[in-house]
C-alpha positions in Angstrom: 0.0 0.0 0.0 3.0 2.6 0.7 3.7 1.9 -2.9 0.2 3.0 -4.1 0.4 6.3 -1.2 3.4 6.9 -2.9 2.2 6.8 -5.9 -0.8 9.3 -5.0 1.8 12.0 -3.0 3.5 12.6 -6.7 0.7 12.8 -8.4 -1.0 15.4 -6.1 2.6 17.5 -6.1 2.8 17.2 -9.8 -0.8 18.1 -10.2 0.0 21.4 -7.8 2.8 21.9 -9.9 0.8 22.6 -12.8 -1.3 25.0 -11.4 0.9 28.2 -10.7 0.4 30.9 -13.0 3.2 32.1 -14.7 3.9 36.1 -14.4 5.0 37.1 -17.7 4.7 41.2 -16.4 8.5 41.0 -15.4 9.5 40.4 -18.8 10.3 43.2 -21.7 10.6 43.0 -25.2 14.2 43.6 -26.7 15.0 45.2 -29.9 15.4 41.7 -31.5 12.1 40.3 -30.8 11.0 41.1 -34.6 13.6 38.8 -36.0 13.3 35.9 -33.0 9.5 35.8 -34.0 10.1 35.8 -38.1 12.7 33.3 -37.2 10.6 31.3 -35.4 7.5 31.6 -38.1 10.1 30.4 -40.1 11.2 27.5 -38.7 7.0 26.7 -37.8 5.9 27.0 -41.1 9.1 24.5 -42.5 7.8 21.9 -39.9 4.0 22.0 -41.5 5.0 22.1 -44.8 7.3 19.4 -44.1 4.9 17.4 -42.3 2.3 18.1 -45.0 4.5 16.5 -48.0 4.4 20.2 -49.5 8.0 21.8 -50.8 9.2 23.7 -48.1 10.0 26.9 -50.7 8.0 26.4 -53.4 7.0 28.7 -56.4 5.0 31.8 -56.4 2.8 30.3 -59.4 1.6 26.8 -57.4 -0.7 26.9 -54.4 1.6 25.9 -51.7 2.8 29.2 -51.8 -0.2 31.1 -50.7 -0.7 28.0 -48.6 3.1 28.9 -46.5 2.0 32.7 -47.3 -1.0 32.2 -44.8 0.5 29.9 -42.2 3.1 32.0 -41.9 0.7 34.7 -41.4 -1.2 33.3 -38.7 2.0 32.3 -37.0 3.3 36.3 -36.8 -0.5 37.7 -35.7 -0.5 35.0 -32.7 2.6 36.3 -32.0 1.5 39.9 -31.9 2.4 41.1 -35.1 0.3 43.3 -37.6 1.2 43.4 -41.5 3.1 45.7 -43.0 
């Protein structure tokens, strides 16, 4: 039975664990945030394209590309981005 008590302490302290808020209000923004995020985009939208069996850069004239256009898109607005 100390086993299964055991057993039930972790998972009460792991489930506690999970429930603190993080504070993100002591955190600032640098001057390189711009480029981290449309690295970032970047590296997100190679994953799905990847994962999709689409080309990764493909041509202007094929489908894809508005495709990567628009997930790359939504990537920079949920990061807090506006377009240009």
């Amino acid at each position: 039975m100390s086993r299964m008590g055991g057993a039930m302490l972790l998972m009460g302290v792991l489930l506690l664990a999970g429930c603190s808020k993080p504070s993100y209000r002591e955190w600032t923004a640098s001057a390189e945030v711009g480029q981290v995020a449309f690295d970032e985009c970047t590296d997100e939208v190679d994953t799905t394209m990847r994962l999709r069996g689409y080309p990764l850069r493909p041509l202007p004239e094929t489908p894809h590309f508005a495709y990567r256009k628009e997930v790359f898109g939504t990537c920079m607005r949920r990061k807090g981005y506006n377009p240009d």
